[in-house]
C-alpha positions, 0 to 999 in steps of 0.5 A: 267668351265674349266675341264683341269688342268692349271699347265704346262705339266698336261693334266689331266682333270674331265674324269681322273680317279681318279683325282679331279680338285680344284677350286683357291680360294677366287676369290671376297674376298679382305681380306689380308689372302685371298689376300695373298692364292690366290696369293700362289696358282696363284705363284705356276702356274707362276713358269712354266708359267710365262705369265699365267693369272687365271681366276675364274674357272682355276683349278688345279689337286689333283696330285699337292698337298701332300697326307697330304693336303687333309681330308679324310672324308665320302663325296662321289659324285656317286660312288668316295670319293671327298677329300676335302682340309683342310680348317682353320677359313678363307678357304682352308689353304693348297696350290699346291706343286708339280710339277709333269712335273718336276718329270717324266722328270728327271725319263726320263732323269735318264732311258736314 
């Protein structure tokens, strides 16, 4: 399983601290809600990457999503709190919305 995050210009991995690494969802579900996330997530990855292919276990880091997309709740594994993803009747129902590559570069070219 891949334990790199594959949005463009993020290198963070399972050894960041602090940084949790989410699954794409719904991979071998053809049901049209799932269909249409899926492709929410694979679209928010092809906006930086535009040749990109997903794979089953591509993943993306928590700093891609908003504070607001996660349940903060008692779920630990060893010593760190695991935020989970809200999730509705069907499955995950929040989706990456940060670029975070896009950010320090205009920080950088702001500073210069």
């Amino acid at each position: 399983m891949p334990t790199r995050c594959v949005v463009y210009g993020c290198s963070n991995s399972t050894t960041s601290k602090g940084i949790f690494l989410y699954q794409i969802p719904f991979w071998g579900d053809n049901t049209p809600v799932a269909i249409k996330r899926r492709r929410v997530w694979i679209t928010f990855v092809n906006t930086k990457r535009a040749k990109w292919t997903p794979s089953r276990s591509s993943v993306i880091c928590s700093n891609h999503f908003s504070k607001d997309c996660f349940e903060y709740g008692s779920e630990t594994v060893g010593t760190y709190k695991v935020p989970k993803l809200k999730r509705d009747e069907y499955g995950v129902c929040v989706f990456p919305n940060i670029h975070r590559y896009t950010l320090r570069k205009i920080v950088i070219v702001l500073n210069a």
